[in-house]
C-alpha positions in Angstrom: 8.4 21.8 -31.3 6.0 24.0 -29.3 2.1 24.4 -29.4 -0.3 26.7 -27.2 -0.8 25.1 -24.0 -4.8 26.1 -24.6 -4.8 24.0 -28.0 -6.7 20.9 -28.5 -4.7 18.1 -29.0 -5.8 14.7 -30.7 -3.3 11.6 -30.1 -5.2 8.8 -32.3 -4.2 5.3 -31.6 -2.2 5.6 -28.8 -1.9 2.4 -26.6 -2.8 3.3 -22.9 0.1 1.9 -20.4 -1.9 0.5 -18.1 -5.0 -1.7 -20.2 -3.0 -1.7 -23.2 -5.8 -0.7 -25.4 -5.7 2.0 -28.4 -7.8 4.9 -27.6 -7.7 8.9 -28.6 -6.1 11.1 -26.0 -7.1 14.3 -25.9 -5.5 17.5 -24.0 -6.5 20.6 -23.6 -5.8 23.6 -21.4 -3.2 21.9 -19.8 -5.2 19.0 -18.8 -6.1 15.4 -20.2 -10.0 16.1 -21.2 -12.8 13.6 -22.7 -12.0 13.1 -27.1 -14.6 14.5 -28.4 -16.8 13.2 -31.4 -15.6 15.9 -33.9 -12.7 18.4 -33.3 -13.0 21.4 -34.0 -10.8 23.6 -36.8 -8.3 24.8 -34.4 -7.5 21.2 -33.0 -3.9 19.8 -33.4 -4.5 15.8 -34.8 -1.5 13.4 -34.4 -1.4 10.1 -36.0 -0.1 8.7 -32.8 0.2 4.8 -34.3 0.2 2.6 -31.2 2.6 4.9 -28.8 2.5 4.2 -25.1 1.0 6.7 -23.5 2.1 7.2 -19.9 2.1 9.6 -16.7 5.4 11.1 -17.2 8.4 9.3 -15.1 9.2 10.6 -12.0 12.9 10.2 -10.9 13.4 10.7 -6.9 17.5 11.1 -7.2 19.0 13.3 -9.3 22.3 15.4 -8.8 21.7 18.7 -10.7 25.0 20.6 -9.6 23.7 23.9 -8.7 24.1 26.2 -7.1 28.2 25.9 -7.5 28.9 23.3 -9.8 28.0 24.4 -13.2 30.8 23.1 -14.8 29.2 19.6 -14.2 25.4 20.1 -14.9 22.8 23.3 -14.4 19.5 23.1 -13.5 18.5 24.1 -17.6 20.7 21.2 -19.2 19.7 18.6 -16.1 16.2 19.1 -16.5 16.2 19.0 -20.1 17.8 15.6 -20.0 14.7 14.7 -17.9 12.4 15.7 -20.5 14.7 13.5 -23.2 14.3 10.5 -20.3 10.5 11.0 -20.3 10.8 12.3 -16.6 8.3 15.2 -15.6 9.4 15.2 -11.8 12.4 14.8 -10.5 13.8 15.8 -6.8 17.3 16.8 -6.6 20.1 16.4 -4.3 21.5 19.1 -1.9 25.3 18.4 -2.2 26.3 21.4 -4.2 28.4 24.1 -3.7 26.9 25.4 -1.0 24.6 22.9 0.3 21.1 23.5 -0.1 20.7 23.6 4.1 18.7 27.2 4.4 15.4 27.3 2.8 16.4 30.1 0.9 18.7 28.3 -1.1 15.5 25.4 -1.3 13.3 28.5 -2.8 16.4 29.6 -5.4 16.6 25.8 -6.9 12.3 26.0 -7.3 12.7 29.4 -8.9 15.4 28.1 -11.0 13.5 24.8 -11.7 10.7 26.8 -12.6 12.6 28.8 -14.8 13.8 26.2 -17.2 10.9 24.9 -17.3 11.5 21.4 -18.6 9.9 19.4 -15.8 9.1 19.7 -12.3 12.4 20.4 -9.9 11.3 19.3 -6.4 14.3 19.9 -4.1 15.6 18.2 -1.2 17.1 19.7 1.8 20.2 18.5 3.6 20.0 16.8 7.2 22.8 18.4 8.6 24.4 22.0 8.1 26.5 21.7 5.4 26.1 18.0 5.2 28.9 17.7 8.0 27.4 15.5 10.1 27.5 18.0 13.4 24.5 20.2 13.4 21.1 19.3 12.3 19.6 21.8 9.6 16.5 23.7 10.0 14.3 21.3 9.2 10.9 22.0 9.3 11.8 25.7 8.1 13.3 23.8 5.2 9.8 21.8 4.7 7.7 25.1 4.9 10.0 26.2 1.9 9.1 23.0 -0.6 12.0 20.2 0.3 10.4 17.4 0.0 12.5 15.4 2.0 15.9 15.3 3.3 19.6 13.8 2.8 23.1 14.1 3.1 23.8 12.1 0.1 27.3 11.7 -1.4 28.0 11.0 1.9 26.4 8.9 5.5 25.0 10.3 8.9 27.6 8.3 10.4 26.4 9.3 14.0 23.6 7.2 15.2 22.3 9.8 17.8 22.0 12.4 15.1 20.2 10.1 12.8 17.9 9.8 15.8 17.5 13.2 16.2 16.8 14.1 12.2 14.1 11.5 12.2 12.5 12.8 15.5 13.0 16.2 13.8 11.6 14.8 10.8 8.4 13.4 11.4 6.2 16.3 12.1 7.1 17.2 8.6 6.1 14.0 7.2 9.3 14.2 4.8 11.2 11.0 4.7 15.4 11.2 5.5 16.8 9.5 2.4 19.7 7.3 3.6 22.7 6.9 1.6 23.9 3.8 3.8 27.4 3.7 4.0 29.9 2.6 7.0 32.5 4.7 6.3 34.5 2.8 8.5 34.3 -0.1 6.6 34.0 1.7 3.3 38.1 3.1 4.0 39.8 4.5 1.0 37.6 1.4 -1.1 37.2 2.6 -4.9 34.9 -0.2 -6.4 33.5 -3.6 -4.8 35.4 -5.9 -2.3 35.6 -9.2 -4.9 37.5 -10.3 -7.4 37.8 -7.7 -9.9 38.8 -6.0 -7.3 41.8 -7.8 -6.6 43.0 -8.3 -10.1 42.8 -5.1 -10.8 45.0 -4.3 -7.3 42.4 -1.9 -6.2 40.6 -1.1 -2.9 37.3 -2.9 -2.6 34.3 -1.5 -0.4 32.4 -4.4 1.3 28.9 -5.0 0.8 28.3 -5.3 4.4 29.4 -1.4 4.3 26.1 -0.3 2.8 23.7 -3.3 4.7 25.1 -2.8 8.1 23.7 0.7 7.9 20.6 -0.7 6.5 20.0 -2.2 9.7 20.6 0.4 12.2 18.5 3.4 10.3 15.4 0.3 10.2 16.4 -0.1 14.1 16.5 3.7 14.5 12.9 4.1 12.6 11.5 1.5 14.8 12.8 4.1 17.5 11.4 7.4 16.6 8.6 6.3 14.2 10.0 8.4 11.6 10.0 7.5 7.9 13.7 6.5 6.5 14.3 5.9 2.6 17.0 3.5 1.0 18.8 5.4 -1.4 20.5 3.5 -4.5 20.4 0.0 -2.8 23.1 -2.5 -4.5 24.1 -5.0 -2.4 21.6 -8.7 -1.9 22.1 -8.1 2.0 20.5 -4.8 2.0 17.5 -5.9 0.2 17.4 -7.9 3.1 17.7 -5.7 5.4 14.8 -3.6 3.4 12.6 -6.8 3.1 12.7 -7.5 6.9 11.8 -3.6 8.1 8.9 -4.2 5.9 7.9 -7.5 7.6 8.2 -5.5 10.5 5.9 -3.1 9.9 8.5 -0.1 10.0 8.0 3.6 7.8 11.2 2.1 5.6 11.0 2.3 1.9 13.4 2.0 -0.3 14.8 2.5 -4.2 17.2 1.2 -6.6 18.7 2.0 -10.4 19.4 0.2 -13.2 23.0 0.1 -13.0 22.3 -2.5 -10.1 20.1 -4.4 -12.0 22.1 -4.5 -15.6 25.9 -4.2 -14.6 28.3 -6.1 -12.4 31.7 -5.1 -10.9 32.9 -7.0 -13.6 32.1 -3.7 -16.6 34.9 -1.9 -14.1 37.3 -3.9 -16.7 40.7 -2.5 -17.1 40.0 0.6 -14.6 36.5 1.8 -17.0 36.0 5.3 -14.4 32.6 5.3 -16.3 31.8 2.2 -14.4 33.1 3.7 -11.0 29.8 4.6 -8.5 28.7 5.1 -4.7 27.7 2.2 -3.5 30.0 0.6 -6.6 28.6 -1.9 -9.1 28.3 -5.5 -7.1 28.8 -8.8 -7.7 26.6 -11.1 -10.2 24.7 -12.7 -6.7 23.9 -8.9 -5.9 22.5 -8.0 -9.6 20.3 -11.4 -9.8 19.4 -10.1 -6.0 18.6 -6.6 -6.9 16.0 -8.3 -9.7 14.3 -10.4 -7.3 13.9 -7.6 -4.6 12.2 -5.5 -7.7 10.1 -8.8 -8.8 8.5 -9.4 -5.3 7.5 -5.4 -4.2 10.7 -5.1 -1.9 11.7 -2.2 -4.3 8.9 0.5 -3.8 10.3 2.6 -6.6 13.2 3.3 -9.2 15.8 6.3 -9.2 18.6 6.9 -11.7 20.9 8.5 -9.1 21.9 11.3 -11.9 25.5 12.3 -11.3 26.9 14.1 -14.3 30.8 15.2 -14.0 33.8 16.3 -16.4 35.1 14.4 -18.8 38.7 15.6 -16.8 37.4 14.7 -14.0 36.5 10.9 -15.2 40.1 10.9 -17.0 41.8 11.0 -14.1 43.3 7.8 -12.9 40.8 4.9 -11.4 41.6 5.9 -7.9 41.2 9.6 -8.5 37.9 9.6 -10.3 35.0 11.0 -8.9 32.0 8.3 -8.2 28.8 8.2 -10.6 27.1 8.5 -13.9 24.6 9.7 -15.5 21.1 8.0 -16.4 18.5 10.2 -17.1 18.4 9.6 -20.8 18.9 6.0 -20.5 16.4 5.0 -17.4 13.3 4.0 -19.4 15.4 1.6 -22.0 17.3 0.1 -19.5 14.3 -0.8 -17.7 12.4 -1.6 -20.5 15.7 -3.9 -22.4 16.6 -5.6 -19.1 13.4 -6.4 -17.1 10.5 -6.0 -19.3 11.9 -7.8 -22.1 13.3 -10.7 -20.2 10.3 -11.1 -18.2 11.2 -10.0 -14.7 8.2 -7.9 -14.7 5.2 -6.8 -17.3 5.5 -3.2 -18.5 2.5 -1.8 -17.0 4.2 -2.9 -12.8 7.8 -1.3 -14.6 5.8 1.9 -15.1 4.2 2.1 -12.2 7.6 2.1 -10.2 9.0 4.9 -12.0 5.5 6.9 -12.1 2.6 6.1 -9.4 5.1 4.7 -7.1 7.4 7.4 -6.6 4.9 9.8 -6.0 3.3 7.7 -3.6 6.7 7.6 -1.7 7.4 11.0 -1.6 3.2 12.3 -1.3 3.4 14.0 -4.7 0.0 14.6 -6.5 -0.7 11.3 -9.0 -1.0 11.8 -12.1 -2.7 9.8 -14.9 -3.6 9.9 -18.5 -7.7 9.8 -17.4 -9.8 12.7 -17.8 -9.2 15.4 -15.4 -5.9 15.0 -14.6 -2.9 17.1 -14.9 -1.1 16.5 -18.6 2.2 15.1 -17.4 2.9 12.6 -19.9 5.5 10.5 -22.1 4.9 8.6 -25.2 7.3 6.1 -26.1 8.0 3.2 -28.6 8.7 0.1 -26.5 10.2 -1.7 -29.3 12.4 1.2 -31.0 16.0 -0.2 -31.2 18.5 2.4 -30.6 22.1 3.0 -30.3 23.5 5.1 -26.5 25.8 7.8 -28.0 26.5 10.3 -25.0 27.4 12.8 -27.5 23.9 13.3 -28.0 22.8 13.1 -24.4 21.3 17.0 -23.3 22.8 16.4 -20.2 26.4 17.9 -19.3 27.8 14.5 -18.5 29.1 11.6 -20.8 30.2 9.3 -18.2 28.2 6.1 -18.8 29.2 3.1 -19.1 26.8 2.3 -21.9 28.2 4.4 -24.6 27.2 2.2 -28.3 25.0 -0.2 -26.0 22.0 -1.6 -28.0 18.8 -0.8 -26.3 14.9 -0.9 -27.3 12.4 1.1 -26.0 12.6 5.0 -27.2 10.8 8.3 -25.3 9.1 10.0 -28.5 7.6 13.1 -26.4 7.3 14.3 -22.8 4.7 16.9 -22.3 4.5 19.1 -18.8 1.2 20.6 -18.1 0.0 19.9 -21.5 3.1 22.0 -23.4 5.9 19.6 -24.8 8.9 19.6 -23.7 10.7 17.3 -26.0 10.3 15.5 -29.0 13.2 13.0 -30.1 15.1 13.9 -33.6 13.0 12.3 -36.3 9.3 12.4 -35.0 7.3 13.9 -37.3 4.2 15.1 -34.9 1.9 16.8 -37.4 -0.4 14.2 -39.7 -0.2 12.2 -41.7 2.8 10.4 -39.8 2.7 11.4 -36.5 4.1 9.6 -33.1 4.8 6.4 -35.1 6.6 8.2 -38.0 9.7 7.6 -35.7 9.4 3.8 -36.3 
C-alpha cells in the first residue's frame, strides 16, 4: 500500500513505546509533525487501535549477499525483509563476492540500497583487502565513501599486529572495527559447540574459549591504541565476561548479541538440524541463561540479527558441509518480544531501545523518535498478536531458520521510511473504519 510522502497522516490511538500512553500521531512531509485539532480534507485517518508506535529497528549485522551472491539474497529482497522485521536501518556485511574493500564498491551498495528503497543500507567496509588478513584496506578512503565501520566478518583478524594497526588506522575515522572473535586455532575443523550434543552426535565441537580468548586480546589491543572495537554476535557466558570487564575498565569496547543466543541451545542442532548450524554455534544452556543476564544488566549495548540467508542446497548438504547461519530479519522483534519481554527479563520500552536508540548510539547514526520534528522512521506493531513462523512467507531469499511453525507473539503491522510505508503485513486493513488494529 502506498500514499504521498507529502500527505497528512492521522494514527488515532496508537500507544507510544516509550510512556505507553494513546495519543494521535501525525506525519506529514516525511516528518512526525504536531496532530492538529481538525484535519483537513486531504488527510489520511487510521483507526490505529492501541498499536505500538516505535522508531523503526535498526539492525547493525546483516549479510545482504551482493555484489556476487545473488543466488543467496540481493540488496531488493534483503531489505525488504527489513521492512517486514520493522527495521529501517540496517548496516551490512562486506563478505561478498568481491569484498566490499574499495570505496567504490561501498558507493555501489548505497546506490543500490538507495535504489530499493525499503530501508536505509548503511555499508561496512572490510579491514583487510579482501578480508585475507595481510593487507590493511584503505580505510579512511573507505569512511569518506559512507562505511560506517569496519569488519572481516565470516572470518577473525587472526594477527594481533594487524588488529593493532586497523584500530590505530581506525580511530581518526571514529568508525568502530566490529570483531568477529574467533581463535581459529582453537576453532579447527569444529562444526557446532564443544559439549555434549556434540559428542553424541560424533561431530567436531568449537570451544567457547575460541570466541572469549579473542575477547580478551582485541579489549587488551583497545586499551593499546584507544581505538573503538565492537563484539560481533557474542554467545558464549565467558565472553560477556570479557565484555563486562573492558567496560569496568573504561575501554571504547561495545558489544552485541541475537536472539538465537538468547532462545536456543546447542541442544535444537538435534539429529544434524543444518538450520540450527551458526558462527559462533548455538551454546550450551549456562551460556543462553548467561547471554540473558549480560542483556538484563546493560553489558549488551545493543541487538543484531546477524542475517545470513543461503540456499536451500546449500543447507541440504550434509551437517559437516553446510554453510554457517540463518536468517532473522523477519523474526527479530517476536523473538525478543516472546522470550524476554514476556518472561520478564526486561520491560518493552529497555527491549526497544536496544534495537532502536541503542544501535544508533553505537554506530553515531542520527536518532530518531516518534516526537515532533523528527525524521518518520517508524514501526507499529501488536505486541500480543500470536503468529505462526512459516519461511515460505518470509521476503527474504533464505528459509533456513530453525523456527519454522514456532509460536511467537508480537507482530510488525507497518514500517514506514521517511514517512512513505514500506510494508504493511497481509490482513491490515489501514484505511477507517478498522485501521492498524483490524489485524487483531
Amino acid at each position: 500500500m502506498s500514499f504521498e510522502k507529502t500527505a497528512l497522516m492521522l494514527f488515532r490511538d496508537v500507544t507510544h513505546w516509550r510512556t505507553g500512553e494513546r495519543f494521535t500521531l501525525a506525519v506529514q512531509d516525511g516528518v512526525v509533525v504536531p496532530a492538529p485539532a481538525r484535519p483537513g480534507p486531504g488527510a489520511r485517518v487510521f483507526e490505529a487501535r492501541g498499536a505500538v508506535v516505535a522508531p523503526g529497528l535498526v539492525d547493525v549485522h546483516v549479510h545482504l549477499r551482493e555484489p556476487g551472491q545473488s543466488a543467496k539474497e540481493t540488496i531488493d529482497s534483503g531489505t525488504r525483509a527489513a521492512a517486514a522485521g520493522g527495521f529501517t536501518s540496517i548496516a551490512c556485511m562486506p563478505n561478498t563476492d568481491p569484498v566490499v574493500d574499495t570505496p567504490a564498491w561501498v558507493e555501489w551498495v548505497q546506490r543500490h540500497g538507495e535504489a530499493a528503497g525499503h530501508c536505509h543500507v548503511l555499508p561496512i567496509a572490510a579491514v583487510t583487502v579482501g578480508q585475507r588478513g595481510e593487507q590493511l584496506a584503505p580505510l579512511e578512503a573507505l569512511a569518506r565513501a559512507g562505511a560506517v565501520a569496519f569488519s572481516d566478518d565470516g572470518r577473525p583478524v587472526t594477527s594481533a599486529a594487524m588488529m593493532r594497526r586497523a584500530l590505530e588506522y581506525a580511530r581518526p575515522t571514529g568508525r568502530p572495527i566490529i570483531c568477529h572473535e574467533e581463535d581459529p586455532t582453537l576453532k579447527g575443523d569444529g562444526v557446532m559447540n564443544e559439549g555434549f550434543t556434540a559428542t553424541r552426535l560424533g561431530l567436531r565441537g568449537i570451544p567457547a574459549a575460541a570466541e572469549s580468548v579473542m575477547c580478551r586480546r582485541d579489549s587488551d589491543l583497545a586499551e593499546l591504541t584507544g581505538g573503538r572495537v565492537h563484539f560481533a554476535h557474542l554467545s558464549a557466558s565467558a565472553s560477556f565476561d570479557a565484555l563486562r570487564d573492558a567496560k569496568r575498565r573504561g575501554l571504547r569496547v561495545t558489544g552485541e548479541t541475537c536472539p538465537h543466543y538468547w532462545v536456543l541451545t546447542d541442544e535444537a542442532v538435534g539429529d544434524y538440524d543444518t538450520h540450527a548450524k551458526m558462527n559462533p554455534p548455538l551454546r550450551s544452556e549456562g551460556d543462553r541463561a548467561a547471554c540473558i543476564a549480560a542483556i538484563a544488566d546493560g553489558t549488551i549495548d545493543c541487538f543484531a540479527t546477524d542475517h545470513a540467508p543461503h540456499t536451500a542446497d546449500e543447507k541440504a548438504r550434509p551437517f559437516t558441509d553446510a554453510p554457517f547461519g540463518i536468517v532473522g530479519l523477519e523474526t527479530a522483534l517476536a523473538l525478543t518480544l516472546t522470550h524476554l519481554v514476556k518472561p520478564g527479563h526486561l520491560s518493552l520500552t529497555r527491549a526497544l531501545e536496544l534495537w532502536t536508540e541503542a544501535p544508533r548510539r553505537v554506530f553515531g547514526l542520527p536518532q530518531v523518535s516518534v516526537e515532533a520534528g523528527s525524521q518518520a522512521d517508524l514501526v507499529f506493531f501488536d505486541p500480543e498478536l500470536e503468529w505462526t513462523v512459516d519461511p515460505e512467507t518470509f521476503h527474504t531469499k533464505g528459509r533456513n531458520t530453525p523456527f519454522a511453525g514456532w509460536q511467537l507473539e508480537g507482530r510488525v503491522l507497518a514500517t514506514m521510511l521517511g514517512g512513505r510505508f514500506t510494508h504493511v503485513a497481509d490482513g491490515v486493513a489501514f484505511e477507517s473504519p478498522g485501521g492498524v488494529g483490524a489485524a487483531r
